[in-house]
N, C-alpha and C positions, 0 to 999 in steps of 0.2 A: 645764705638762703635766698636773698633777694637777687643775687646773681642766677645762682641755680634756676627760680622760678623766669626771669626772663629770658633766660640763653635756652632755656628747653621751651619755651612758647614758640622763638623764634627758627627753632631749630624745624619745629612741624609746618610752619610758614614758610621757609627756607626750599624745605626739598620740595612740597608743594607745587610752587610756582617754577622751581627750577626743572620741574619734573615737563609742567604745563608748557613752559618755556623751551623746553629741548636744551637747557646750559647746563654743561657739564660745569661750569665751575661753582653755579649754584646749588646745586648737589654735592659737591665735591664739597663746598665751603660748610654745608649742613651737615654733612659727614665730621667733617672738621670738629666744627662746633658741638654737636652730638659728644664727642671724645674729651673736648672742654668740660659740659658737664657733667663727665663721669670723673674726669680729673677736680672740678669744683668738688663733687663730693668725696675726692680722697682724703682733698686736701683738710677739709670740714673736717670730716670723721676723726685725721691725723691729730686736729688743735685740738679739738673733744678730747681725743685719748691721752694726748698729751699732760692733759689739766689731772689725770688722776694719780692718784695719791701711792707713794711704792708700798708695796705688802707682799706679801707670802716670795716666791720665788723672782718676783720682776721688784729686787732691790732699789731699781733708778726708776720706778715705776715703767709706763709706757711713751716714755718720751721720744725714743726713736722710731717710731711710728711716723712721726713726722718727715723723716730721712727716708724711708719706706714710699712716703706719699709723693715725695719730689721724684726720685727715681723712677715710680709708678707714672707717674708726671708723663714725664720725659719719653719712658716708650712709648704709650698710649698719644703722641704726639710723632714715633716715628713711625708708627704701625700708618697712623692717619695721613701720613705724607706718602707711604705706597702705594697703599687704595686708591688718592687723587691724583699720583703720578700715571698708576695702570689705567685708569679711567680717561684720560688726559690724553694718553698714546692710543688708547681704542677709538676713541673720538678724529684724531687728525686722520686715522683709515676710512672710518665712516663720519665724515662730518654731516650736519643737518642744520636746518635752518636754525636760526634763534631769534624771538622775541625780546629785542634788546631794551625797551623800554621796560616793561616787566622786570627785565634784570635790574636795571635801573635804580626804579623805587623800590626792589625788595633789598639792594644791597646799601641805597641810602636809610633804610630802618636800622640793618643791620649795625653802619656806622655808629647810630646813635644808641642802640644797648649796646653793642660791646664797647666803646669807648666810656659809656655810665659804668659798664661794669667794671672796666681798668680803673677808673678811676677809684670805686671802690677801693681796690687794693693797694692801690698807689703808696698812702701812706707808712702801711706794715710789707711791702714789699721789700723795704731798704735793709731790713735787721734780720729777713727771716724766710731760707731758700723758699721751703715748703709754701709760703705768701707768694714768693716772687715767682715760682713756678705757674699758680693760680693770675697771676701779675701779666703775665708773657704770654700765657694764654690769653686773654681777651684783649693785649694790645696789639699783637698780633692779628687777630680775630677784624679789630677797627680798620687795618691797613690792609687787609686783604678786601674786606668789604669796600674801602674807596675804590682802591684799585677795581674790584669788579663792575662800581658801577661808571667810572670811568670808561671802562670795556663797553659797556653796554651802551654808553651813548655814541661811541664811537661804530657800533656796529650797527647801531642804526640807521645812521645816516652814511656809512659808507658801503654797510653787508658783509665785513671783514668777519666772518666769524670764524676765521683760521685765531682769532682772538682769543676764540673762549677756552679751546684746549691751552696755546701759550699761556694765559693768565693762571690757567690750573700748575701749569709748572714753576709758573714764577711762584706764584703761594707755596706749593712744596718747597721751593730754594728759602724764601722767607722764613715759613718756618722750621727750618732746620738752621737756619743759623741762629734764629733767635733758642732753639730749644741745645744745641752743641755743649752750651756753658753750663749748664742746667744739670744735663745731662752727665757732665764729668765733676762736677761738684759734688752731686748725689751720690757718685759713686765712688768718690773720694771719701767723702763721709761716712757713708757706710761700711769700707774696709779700714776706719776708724785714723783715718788720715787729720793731720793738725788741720783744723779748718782755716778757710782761705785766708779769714781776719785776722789771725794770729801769726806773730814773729816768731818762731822757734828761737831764735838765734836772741831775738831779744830778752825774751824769758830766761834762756838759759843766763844771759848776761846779768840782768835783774838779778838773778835769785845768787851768782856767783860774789857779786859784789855785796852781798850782805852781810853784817858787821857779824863775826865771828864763824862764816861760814868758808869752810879750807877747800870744800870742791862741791861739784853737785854730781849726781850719778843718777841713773834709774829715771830719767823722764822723760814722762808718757804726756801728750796731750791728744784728746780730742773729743769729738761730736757727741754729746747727749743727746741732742738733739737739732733741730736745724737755726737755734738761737740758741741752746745751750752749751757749757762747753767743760770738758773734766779735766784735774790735771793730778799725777800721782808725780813724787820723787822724793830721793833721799839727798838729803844734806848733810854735809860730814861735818861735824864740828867740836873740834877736837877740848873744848873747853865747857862741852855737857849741852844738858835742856838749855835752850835760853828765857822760857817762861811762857806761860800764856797767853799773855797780853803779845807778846812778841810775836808768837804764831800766829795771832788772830791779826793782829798790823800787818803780817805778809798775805795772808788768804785777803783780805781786803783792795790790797795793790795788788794783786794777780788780779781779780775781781775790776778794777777801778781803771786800770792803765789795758788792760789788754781782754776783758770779756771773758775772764775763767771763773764762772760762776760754783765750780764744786772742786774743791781741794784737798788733798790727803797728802800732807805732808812727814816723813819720817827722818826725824834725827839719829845719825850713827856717829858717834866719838873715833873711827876711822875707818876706811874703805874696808868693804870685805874682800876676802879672797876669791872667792866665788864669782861674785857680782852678781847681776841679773842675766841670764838666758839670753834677752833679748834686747840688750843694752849695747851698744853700735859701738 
């Protein structure tokens, strides 16, 4: 919330003077930021919805709502790199003066909220796309704002302002690289892909080397959500249940060694004929 409220202060201050100014990149970067906090409130809404509890038809509750919000992230990040690209390229046809000192001191403000606001998220960005989505947004935000007011003192004193379009492009390229990873994560996640944290290979190893277990077949893992994570399969074991305690000792190490917080494991006394549909 405390992001939210600063980045939208800034944002009306932002086009403001960029407008006063004649700088397309400070338009451009309010534009930007504009898009920031509509992705701050996805990502809000996504942790909200996240926290509720499963009932009626949404069994895993609304956890992937969060996987929703990074994805949502991601465009609303590349929609905002077009806008300052085409604005960017209208400008070098009709350039106009610029107020480079203005640019200046509004984009050394900017430095100093979005980099408060990165910092914010800094430490739940490490575990959790939907965060880190929110994360990339405002650190991004801090580096475009140096560099703008970089620009601005440079055009002041030399009148380069073929500057201020080029710095609108280099922001587009910035943020598109920082949002690429983001962007196929989410979307890896959401067509229910093992997420990035996890070793398929290793799991399957894990669970084959387990005392009385003759094969594994049927496993499924992935994205609850953008810190959760499911895992289904059948273990064949030809010598019956092995007990409760036993089951609950593997969901744990799934849990402990590799981040699979939800488990459904199924014992079969030997492979079916069938198998599963979608089992590789």
């Amino acid at each position: 919330m405390l992001a939210i409220i600063l980045n939208l202060g800034f944002v009306g201050i932002e086009f403001t003077y960029g407008f006063i100014a004649h700088s397309t990149a400070l338009m451009a970067d309010a534009g930007h930021n504009l898009s920031d906090v509509l992705g701050l409130l996805l990502a809000w809404g996504a942790a909200l919805l996240a926290k509720k509890q499963p009932g009626g038809r949404y069994t895993y509750g609304l956890r992937s709502t969060s996987i929703l919000a990074a994805l949502a992230n991601a465009m609303l990040l590349l929609v905002a790199c077009g806008a300052i690209a085409l604005e960017a390229v209208h400008r070098f046809v009709e350039p106009s003066e610029i107020a480079g000192l203005t640019v200046s001191i509004v984009a050394a403000v900017g430095i100093v909220i979005n980099g408060f606001s990165a910092w914010l998220f800094m430490a739940g960005s490490k575990g959790d796309l939907n965060i880190r989505g929110a994360y990339l947004h405002m650190a991004a935000d801090a580096g475009v704002s140096l560099g703008v007011a970089i620009a601005g003192v440079v055009m002041l004193y030399t009148g380069w302002y073929w500057l201020d379009p080029v710095l609108s492009l280099v922001i587009v390229g910035v943020v598109l690289v920082g949002t690429w990873g983001l962007l196929r994560e989410a979307i890896q996640l959401s067509l229910s892909a093992v997420p990035a944290h996890i070793d398929l290979q290793a799991v399957q190893l894990f669970l084959a080397d387990l005392p009385g277990v003759a094969d594994v077949h049927d496993l499924h893992i992935w994205g609850m959500s953008t810190t959760e994570s499911a895992l289904t399969v059948q273990l064949i074991m030809p010598g019956g249940y092995p007990g409760d305690g036993f089951m609950e000792h593997i969901s744990n190490e799934l849990e402990r060694r590799f981040a699979i917080h939800h488990s459904t494991l199924q014992i079969r006394l030997s492979a079916s004929e069938s198998g599963c549909a979608l089992e590789g």
